[in-house]
KEKE-3310 file (N, C-alpha, C; in steps of 0.2 Angstrom, whole numbers, plus 5000, padded with zeros to 4 digits):
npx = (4828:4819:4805:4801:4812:4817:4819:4830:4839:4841:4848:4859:4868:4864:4866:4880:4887:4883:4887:4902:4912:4908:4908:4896:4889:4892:4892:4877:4874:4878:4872:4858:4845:4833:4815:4820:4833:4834:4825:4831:4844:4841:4842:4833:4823:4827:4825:4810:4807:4810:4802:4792:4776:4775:4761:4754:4755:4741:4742:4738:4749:4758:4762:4772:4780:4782:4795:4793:4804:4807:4815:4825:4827:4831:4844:4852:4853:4845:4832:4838:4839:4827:4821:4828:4823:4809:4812:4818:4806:4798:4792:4795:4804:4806:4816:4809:4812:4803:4809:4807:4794:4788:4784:4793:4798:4802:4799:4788:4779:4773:4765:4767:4775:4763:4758:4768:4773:4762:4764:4774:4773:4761:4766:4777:4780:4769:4763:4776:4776:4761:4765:4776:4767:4760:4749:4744:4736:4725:4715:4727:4733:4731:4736:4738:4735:4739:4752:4759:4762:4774:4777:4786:4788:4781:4778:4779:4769:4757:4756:4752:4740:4734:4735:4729:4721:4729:4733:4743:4753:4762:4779:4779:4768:4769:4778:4769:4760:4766:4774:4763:4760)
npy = (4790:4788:4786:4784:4783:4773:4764:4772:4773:4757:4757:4766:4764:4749:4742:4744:4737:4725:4722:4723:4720:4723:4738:4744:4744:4753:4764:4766:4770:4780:4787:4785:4796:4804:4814:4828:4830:4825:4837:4849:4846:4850:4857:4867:4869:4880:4891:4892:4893:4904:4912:4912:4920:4926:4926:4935:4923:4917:4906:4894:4889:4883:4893:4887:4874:4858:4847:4829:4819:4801:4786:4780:4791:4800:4793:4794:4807:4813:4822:4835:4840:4840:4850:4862:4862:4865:4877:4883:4885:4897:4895:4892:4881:4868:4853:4841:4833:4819:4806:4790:4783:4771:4763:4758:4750:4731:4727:4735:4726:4714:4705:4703:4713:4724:4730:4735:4742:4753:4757:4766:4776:4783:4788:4792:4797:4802:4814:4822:4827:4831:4845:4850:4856:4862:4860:4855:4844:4842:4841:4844:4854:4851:4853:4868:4876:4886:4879:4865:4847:4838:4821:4808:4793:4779:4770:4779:4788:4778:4776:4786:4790:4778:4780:4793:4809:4818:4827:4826:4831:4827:4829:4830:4834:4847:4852:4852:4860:4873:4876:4875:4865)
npz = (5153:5168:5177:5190:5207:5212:5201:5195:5205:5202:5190:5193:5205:5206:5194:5189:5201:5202:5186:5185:5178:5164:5152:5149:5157:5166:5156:5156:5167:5168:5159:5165:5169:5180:5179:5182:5184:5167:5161:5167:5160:5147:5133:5130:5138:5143:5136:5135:5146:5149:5138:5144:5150:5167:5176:5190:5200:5195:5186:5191:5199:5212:5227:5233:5235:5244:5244:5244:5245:5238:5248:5240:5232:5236:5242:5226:5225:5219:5224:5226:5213:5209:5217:5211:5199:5202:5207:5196:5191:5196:5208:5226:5237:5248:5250:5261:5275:5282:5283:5280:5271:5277:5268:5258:5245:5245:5256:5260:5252:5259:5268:5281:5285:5287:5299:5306:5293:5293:5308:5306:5296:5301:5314:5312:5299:5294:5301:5302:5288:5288:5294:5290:5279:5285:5291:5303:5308:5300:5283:5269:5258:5242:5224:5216:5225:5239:5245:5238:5238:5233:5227:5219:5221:5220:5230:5241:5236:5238:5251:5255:5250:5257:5270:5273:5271:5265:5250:5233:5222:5207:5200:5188:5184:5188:5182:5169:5169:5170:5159:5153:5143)
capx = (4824:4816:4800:4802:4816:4819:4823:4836:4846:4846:4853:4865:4871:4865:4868:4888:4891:4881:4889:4907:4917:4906:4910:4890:4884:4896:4890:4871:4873:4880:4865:4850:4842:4825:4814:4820:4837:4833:4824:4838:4849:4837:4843:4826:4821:4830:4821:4802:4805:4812:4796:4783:4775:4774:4757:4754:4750:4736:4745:4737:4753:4755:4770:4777:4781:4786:4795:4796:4810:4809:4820:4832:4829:4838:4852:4857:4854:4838:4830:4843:4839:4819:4821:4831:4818:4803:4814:4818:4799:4795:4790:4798:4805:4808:4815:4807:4816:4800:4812:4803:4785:4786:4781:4799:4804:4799:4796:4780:4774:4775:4758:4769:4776:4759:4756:4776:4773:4756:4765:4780:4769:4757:4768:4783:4781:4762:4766:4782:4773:4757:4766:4778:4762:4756:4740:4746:4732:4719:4719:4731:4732:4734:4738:4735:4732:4746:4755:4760:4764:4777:4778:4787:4788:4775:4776:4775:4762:4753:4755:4749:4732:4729:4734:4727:4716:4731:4734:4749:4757:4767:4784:4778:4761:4767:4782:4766:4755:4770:4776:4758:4759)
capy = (4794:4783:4791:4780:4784:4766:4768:4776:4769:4750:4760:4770:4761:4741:4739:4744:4735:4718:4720:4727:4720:4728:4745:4744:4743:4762:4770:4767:4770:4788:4790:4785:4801:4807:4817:4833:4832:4827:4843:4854:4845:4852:4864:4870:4871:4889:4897:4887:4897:4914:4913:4911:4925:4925:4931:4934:4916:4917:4903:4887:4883:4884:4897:4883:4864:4852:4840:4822:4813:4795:4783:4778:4797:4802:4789:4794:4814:4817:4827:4843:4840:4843:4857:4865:4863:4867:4884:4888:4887:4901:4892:4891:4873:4864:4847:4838:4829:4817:4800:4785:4784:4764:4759:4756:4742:4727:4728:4736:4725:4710:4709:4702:4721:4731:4735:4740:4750:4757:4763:4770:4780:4785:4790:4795:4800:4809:4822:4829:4829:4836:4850:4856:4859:4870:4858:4848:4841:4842:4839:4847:4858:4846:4854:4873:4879:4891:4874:4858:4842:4836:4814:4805:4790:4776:4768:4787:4791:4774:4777:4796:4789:4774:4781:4798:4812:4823:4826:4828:4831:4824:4832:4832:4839:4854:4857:4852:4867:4878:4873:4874:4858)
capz = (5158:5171:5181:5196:5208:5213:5195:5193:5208:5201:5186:5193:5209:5207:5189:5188:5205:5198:5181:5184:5172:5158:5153:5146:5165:5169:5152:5155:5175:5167:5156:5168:5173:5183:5175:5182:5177:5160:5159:5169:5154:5139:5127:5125:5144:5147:5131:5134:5152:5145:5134:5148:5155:5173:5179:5198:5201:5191:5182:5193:5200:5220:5226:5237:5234:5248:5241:5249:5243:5241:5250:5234:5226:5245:5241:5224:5226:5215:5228:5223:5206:5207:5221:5208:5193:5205:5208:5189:5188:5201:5214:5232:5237:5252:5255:5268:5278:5287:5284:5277:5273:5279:5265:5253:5241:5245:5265:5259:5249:5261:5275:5287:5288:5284:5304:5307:5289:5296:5311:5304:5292:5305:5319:5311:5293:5293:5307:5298:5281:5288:5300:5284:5276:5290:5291:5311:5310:5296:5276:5266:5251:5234:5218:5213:5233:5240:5245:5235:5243:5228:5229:5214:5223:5221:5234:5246:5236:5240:5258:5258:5250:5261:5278:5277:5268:5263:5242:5232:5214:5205:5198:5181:5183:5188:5176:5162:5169:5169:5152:5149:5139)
cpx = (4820:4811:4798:4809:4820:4824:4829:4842:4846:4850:4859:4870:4870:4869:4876:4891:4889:4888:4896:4913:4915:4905:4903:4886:4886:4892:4881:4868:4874:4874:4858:4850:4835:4824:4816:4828:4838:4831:4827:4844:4847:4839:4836:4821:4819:4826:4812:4801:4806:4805:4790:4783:4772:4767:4756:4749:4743:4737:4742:4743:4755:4765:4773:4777:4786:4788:4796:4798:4808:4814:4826:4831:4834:4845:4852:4854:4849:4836:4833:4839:4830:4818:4823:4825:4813:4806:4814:4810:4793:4790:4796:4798:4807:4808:4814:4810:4811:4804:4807:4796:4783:4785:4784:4799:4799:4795:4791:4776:4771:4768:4760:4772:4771:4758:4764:4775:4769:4759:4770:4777:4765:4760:4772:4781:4776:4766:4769:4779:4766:4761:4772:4773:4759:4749:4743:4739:4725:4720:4722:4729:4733:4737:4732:4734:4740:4753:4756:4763:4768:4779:4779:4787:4782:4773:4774:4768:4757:4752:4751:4741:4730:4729:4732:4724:4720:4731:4740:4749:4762:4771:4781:4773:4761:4771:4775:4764:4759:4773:4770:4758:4752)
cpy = (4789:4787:4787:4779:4779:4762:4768:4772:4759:4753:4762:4767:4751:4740:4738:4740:4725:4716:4724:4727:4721:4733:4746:4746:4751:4767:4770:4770:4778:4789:4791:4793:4801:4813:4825:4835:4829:4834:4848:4852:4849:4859:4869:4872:4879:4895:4896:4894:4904:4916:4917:4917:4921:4927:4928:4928:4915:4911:4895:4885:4886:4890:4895:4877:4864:4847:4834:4817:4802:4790:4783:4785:4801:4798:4790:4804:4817:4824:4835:4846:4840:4849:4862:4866:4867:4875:4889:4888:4893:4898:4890:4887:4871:4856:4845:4832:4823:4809:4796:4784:4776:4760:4755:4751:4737:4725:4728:4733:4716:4709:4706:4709:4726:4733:4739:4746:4755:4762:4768:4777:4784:4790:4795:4802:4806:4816:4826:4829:4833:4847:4854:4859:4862:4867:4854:4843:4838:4840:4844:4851:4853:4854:4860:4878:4881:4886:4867:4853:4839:4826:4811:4796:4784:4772:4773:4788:4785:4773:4781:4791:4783:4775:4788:4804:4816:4822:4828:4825:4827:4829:4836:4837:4847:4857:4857:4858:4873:4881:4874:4871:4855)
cpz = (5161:5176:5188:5202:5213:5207:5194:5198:5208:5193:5188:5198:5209:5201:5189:5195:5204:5191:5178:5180:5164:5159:5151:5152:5166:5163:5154:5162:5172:5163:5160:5169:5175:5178:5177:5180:5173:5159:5162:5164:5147:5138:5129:5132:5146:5142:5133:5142:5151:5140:5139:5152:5161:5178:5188:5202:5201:5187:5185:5198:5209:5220:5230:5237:5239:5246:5246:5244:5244:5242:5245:5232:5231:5242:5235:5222:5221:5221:5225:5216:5207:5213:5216:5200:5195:5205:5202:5188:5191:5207:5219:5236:5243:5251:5259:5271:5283:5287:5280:5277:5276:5273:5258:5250:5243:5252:5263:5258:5252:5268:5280:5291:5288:5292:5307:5299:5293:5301:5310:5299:5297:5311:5319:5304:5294:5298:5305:5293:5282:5292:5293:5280:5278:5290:5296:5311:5305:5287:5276:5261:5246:5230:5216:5221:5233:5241:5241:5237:5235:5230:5224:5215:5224:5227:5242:5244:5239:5247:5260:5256:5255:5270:5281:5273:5264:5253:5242:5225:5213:5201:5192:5180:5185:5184:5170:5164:5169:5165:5149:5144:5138)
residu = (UNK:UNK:UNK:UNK:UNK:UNK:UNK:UNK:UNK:UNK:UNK:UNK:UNK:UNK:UNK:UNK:UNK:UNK:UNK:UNK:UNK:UNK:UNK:UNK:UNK:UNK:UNK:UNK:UNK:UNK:UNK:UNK:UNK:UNK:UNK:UNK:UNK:UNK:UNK:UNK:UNK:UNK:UNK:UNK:UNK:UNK:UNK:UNK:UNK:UNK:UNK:UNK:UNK:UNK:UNK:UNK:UNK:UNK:UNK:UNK:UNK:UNK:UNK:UNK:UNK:UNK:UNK:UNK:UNK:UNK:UNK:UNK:UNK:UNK:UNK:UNK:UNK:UNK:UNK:UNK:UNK:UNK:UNK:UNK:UNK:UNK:UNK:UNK:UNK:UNK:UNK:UNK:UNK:UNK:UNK:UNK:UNK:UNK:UNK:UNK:UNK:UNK:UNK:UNK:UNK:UNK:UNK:UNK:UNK:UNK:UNK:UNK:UNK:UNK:UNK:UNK:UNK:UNK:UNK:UNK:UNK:UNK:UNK:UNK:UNK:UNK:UNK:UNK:UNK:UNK:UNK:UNK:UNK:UNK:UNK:UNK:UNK:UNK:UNK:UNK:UNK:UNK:UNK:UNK:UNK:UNK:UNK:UNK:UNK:UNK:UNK:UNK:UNK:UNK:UNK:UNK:UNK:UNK:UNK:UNK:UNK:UNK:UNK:UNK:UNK:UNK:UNK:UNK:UNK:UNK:UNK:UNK:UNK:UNK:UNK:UNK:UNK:UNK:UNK:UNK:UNK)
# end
C-alpha cells in the first residue's frame, strides 16, 4: 500500500516499463495499491461497516466530500476507487474535475516554475475547487462542516495551503472517524 499517488504510478506504470524483462516488475505493479482500494479489498471492511451505527451525522463526518484527484491518481484510475470508499461510508462523493493544481512532480519543485505554478493554481485550479465547494469566493468548510474538500496528493495539498485559506482532509482521516479508529 503506498499513501502517495505519485506512488502508485511509478509502481504500476514506470516500474514494469523500466524493468520489462522481469516478471518481478509485473507482480509488484499488480500488488501496489492506494489506500482506498486496499480497504475496498478487505475482508473485514464490509463487517466493520455493517457494525457501525449510522447516526444522523452526528458522527463528525461531513455528508459530502469533493475529492480532488491528483495528477498521477487521474492517470492510473484511483479517483474511482476513493469515490467509491467515501460512498460505502455514507457520504455523497464528487470528483472534481479543476485540472492541475500547478504544483505536480518535479515542475513544482523547481523556482524557475513557481510564478507559472502560482498562476496555474490561482487562475485555473482555485476557482474550480472553491465554486465545487459552493464558497466562489471565501474560505471553505474543512473537515466535519457539511462539505469536505478531500486532497491525498502532497503536492495539491501544498498548493491549497500556500495559495489560499481553503482547508481539506485527508482520505484516511475520514475513513478513521467513520471506522471510529
Amino acid at each position: 500500500m503506498v499513501a502517495e499517488p505519485s506512488c502508485l504510478a511509478a509502481f504500476r506504470d514506470e516500474l514494469p516499463a523500466l524493468l520489462a524483462d522481469d516478471p518481478r516488475a509485473a507482480v509488484l505493479a499488480s500488488l501496489a495499491r492506494i489506500v482506498a482500494e486496499y480497504l475496498q479489498a478487505s475482508p473485514g471492511l464490509e463487517a466493520i461497516l455493517r457494525n457501525q451505527q449510522r447516526p444522523d451525522r452526528g458522527d463528525g463526518l461531513p455528508a459530502r466530500a469533493v475529492i480532488h484527484p491528483h495528477c498521477h491518481s487521474r492517470a492510473i484510475g484511483g479517483p474511482r476507487a476513493d469515490r467509491e470508499l467515501v460512498e460505502r461510508l455514507g457520504i455523497g462523493a464528487e470528483i472534481l474535475d479543476a485540472g492541475c493544481c500547478g504544483l505536480a512532480g518535479s515542475f513544482g519543485s523547481r523556482s524557475q516554475h513557481e510564478a507559472l505554478s502560482r498562476q496555474i493554481g490561482e487562475e485555473q485550479w482555485l476557482p474550480r475547487v472553491r465554486s465545487a465547494l459552493g464558497h466562489p469566493g471565501g474560505p471553505s468548510v474543512g473537515s466535519g462542516g457539511t462539505t469536505t474538500l478531500l486532497i491525498d496528493g502532497l503536492s495539491c495539498q501544498m498548493q491549497l495551503d500556500q495559495l489560499s485559506d481553503l482547508r481539506s482532509t485527508a482520505l484516511i482521516s475520514i475513513v478513521r472517524r467513520a471506522l471510529r479508529c
